[in-house]
C-alpha positions in Angstrom: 0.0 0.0 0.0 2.5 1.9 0.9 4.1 1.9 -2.8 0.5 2.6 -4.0 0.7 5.9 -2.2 4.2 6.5 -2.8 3.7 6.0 -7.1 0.3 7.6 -7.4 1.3 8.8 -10.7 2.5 5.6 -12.2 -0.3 3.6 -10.9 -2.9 6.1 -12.1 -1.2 6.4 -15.5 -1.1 2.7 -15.7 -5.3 2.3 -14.7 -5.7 5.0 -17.4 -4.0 2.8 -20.0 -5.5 0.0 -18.9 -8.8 1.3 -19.3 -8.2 3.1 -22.7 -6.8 0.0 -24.1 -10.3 -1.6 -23.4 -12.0 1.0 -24.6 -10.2 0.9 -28.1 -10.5 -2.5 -28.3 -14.4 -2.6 -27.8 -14.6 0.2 -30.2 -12.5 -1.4 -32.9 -14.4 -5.0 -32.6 -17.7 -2.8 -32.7 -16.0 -1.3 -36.3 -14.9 -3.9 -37.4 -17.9 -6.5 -37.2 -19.9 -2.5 -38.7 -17.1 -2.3 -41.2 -18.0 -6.0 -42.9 -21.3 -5.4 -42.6 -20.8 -2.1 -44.5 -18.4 -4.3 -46.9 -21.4 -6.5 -47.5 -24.1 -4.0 -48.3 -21.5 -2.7 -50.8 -20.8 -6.1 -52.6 -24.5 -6.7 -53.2 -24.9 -3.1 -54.6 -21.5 -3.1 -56.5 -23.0 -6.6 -57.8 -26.5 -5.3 -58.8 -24.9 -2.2 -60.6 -22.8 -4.3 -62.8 -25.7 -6.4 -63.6 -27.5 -3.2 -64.4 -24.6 -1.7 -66.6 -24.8 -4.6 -68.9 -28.7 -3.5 -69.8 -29.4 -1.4 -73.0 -31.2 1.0 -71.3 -29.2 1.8 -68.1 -29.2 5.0 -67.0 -25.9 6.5 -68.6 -26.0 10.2 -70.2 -25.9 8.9 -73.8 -28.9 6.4 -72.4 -30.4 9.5 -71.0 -30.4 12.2 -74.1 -32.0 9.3 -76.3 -34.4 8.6 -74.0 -35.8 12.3 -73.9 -35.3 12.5 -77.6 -37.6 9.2 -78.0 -40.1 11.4 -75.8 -40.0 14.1 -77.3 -40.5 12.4 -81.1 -43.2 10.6 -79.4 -44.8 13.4 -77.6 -45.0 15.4 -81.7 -46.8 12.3 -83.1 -49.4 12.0 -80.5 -49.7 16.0 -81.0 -49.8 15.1 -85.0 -52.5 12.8 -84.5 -54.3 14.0 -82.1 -54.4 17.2 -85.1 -55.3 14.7 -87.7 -58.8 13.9 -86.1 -59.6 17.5 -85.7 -61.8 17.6 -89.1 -64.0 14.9 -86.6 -63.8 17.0 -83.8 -67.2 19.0 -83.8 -67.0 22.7 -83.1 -69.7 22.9 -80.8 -72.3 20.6 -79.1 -74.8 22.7 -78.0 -78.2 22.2 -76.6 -81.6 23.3 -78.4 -85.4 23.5 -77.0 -86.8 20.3 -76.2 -89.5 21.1 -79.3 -86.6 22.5 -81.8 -85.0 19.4 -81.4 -88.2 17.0 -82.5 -88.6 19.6 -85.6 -85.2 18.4 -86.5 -86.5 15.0 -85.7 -89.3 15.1 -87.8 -87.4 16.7 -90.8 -84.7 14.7 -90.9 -87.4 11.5 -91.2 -88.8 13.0 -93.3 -85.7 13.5 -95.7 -84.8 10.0 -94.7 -87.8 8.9 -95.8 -88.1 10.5 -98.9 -84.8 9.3 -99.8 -85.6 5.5 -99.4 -88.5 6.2 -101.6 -86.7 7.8 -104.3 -84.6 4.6 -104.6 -87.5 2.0 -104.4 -86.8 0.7 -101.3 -89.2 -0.1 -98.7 -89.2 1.4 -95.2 -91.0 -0.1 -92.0 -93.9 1.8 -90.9 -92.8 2.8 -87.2 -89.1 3.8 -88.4 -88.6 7.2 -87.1 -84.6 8.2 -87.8 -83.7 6.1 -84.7 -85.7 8.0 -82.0 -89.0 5.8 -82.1 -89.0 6.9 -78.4 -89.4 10.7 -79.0 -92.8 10.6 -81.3 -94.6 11.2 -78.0 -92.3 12.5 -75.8 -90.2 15.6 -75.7 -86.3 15.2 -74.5 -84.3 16.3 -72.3 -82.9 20.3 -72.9 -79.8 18.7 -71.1 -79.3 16.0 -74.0 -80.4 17.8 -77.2 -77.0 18.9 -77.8 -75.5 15.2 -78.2 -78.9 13.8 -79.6 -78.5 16.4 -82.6 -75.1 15.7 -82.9 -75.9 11.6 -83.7 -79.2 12.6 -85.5 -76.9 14.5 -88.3 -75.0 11.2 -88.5 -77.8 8.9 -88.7 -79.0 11.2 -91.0 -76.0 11.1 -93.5 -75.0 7.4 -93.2 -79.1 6.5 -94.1 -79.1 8.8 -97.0 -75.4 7.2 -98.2 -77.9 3.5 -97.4 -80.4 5.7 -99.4 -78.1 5.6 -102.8 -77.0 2.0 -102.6 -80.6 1.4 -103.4 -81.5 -1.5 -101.5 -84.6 -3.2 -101.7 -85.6 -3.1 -98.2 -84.3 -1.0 -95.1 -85.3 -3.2 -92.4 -84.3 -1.5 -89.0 -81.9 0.6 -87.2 -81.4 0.4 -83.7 -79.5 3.4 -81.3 -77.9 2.7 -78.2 -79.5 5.3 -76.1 -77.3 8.1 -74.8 -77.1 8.4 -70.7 -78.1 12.0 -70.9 -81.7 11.0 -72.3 -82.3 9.4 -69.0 -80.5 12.5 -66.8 -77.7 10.4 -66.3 -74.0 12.3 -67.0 -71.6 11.0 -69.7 -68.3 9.7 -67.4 -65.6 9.6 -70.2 -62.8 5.9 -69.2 -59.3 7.2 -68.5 -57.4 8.2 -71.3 -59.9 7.7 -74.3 -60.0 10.5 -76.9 -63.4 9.3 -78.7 -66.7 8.8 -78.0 -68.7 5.8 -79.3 -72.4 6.2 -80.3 -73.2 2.6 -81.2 -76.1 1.7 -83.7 -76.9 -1.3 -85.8 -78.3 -1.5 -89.1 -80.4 -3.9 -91.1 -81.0 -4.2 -95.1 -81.9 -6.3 -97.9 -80.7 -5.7 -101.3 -78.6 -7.3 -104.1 -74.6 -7.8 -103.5 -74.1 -4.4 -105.0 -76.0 -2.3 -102.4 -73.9 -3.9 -99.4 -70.6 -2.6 -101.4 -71.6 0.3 -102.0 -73.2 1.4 -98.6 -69.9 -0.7 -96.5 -67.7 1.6 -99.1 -69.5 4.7 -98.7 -70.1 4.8 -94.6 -66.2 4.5 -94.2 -65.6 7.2 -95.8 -67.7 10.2 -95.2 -66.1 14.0 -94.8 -67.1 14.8 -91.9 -67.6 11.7 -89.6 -65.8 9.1 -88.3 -67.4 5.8 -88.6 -66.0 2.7 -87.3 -68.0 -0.9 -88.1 -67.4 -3.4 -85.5 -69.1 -6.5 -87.3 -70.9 -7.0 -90.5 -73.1 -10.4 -91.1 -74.2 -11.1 -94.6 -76.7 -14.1 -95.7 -78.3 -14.8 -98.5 -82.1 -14.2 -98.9 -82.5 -17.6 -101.0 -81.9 -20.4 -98.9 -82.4 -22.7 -102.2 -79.4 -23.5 -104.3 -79.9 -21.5 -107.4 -81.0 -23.4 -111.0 -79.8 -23.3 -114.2 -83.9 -21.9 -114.7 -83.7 -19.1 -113.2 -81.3 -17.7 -115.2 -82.4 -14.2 -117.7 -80.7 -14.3 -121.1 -81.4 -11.7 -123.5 -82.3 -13.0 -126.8 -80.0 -13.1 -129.8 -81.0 -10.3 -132.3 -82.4 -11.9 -135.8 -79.2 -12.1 -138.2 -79.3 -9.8 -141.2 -78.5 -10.7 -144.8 -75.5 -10.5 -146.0 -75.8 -8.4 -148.9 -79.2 -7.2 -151.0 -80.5 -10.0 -153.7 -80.9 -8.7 -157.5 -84.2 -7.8 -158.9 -83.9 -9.4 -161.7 -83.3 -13.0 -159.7 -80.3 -15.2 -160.6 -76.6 -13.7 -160.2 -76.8 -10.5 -162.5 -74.0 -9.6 -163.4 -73.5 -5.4 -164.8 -71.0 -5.0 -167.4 -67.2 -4.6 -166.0 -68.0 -6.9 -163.2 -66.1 -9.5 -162.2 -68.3 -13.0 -162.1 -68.7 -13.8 -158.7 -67.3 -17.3 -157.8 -69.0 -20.5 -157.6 -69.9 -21.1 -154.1 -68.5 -24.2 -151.9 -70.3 -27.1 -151.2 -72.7 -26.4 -147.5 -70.8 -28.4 -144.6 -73.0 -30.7 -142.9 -74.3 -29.0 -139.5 -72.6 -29.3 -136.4 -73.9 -30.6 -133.0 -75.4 -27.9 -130.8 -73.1 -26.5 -128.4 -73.6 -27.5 -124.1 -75.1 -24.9 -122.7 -71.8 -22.8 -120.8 -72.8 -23.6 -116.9 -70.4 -20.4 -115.8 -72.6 -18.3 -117.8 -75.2 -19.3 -116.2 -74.6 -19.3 -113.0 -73.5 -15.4 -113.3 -77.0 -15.0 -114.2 -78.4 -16.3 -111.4 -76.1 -15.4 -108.5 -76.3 -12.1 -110.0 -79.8 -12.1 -109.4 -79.6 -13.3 -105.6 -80.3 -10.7 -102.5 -78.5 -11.0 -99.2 -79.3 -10.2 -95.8 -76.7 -7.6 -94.5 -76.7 -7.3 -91.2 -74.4 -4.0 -89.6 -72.8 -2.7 -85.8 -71.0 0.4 -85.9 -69.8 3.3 -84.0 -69.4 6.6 -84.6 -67.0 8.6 -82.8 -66.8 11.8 -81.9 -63.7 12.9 -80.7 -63.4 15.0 -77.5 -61.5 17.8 -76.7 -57.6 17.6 -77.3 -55.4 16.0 -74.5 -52.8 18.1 -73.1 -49.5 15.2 -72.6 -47.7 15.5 -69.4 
């Protein structure tokens, strides 16, 4: 004890390093097990980032500028298109008076009509342009705007129907518009048209469906999409060789005027005209050519045509992000 109190100094410098020596040591085992740990984490990332450096797309500056230039190209042809449809795009969808809009009703039947009659065909009685509803009933103000807007395209693809000339317009049925039953039109994420859905029903000769299918896709100033077609024939028979229509050869004419005087006259300076050959026996009658006709008769057939399209109208442009 006594040396204790005689070396204070050496045995407090001694506890001191004592104690500091633990205390580094604790500290450095803590760091190193934190160090490999650390070394670990940076391993797996320094291994994901070479994997990721090997992909076309990772995300260098050279990967970078392309991919903004990609954008950008894409972002001016979605602008282009998006122009493209703006001949489809209507101006202005306003809403009339309930009673304006069945004048326009009622007028554009009766153009319909008149149209159908024009070109023979036949037109059920309770037709009335697609709005059967309306002939005792007045709309909606909210939904005269929208309701005009497919009336003017009923009323242009009937009257292209109209000069196909079929024989019989059978029906046309509209998909009724929410806003005739006070119900808002809720536009799906990210669409750019709206479909007004109608199916149409004819009978006429193969030329009529080519002509109307040909027109409809076509107009100027709508855009009509069809989303089925069904065609049948009207004849469930198979077609005979008696119903085809031939026209009748005209009578042949004589070759050349007899004399009056009968016989071969003969004027002076003539030349004799030479003996004629001996008749060759007549030959067997031809078979009938079966291709012939059958191009009569299929020609002659009517189909059932049977149509569901859409037109769209296209809604206001989309600004991109």
């Amino acid at each position: 004890m006594s040396w204790i109190k005689d070396n204070k100094f050496v045995v407090a410098l001694g506890g001191g390093t004592l104690l500091g020596v633990g205390l580094l040591y604790f500290l450095g085992s803590g760091g190193a097990a934190r160090y490999d740990e650390a070394k670990t984490k940076f391993d797996a990332a320094a291994a994901d980032a070479a994997g990721f450096e090997k992909l076309p797309l990772y995300p260098k500056p050279e990967n970078r500028d392309g991919k903004r230039k990609a954008l950008d190209e894409y972002r001016k042809s979605v602008d282009t298109l998006q122009a493209s449809f703006e001949k489809f795009r209507p101006k202005e969808i306003k809403n009339v008076s309930p009673l304006d809009f069945t004048d326009s009703l009622k007028k554009a039947d009766f153009e319909i009509r008149k149209a159908f009659e024009e070109s023979g065909t036949t037109v059920p009685e309770g037709f009335f342009a697609g709005f059967v509803r309306y002939k005792t009933s007045l709309a909606l103000p909210n939904a005269t705007g929208m309701m005009n807007y497919e009336l003017g395209a009923i009323k242009s693809i009937l009257l292209e129907l109209a000069k196909a000339r079929p024989s019989e317009f059978r029906n046309l049925y509209r998909v009724s518009l929410p806003e005739e039953d006070g119900q808002p039109y809720n536009a799906p994420a990210n669409s750019v048209a709206r479909p007004l859905s109608m199916e149409i029903t004819f009978v006429g000769p193969e030329k009529s469906a080519r002509e109307f299918l040909s027109s409809i896709v076509k107009p100027e100033n709508l855009y009509v999409v069809i989303r089925a077609v069904r065609v049948t024939n009207a004849k469930k028979d198979p077609p005979r060789a008696a119903d085809a229509q031939f026209e009748k050869p005209a009578a042949a004419k004589p070759s050349g005027a007899s004399s009056p005087f009968g016989g071969d006259f003969v004027l002076p300076g003539d030349e004799p005209k030479p003996a004629a050959a001996p008749e060759k026996p007549a030959a067997a009658p031809e078979r009938a050519d079966s291709s012939r006709i059958l191009a009569q008769v299929l020609g002659n057939e009517q189909v059932q045509v049977f149509v569901r399209l859409d037109v769209l109208q296209f809604l206001p442009v989309k600004k991109l992000p």
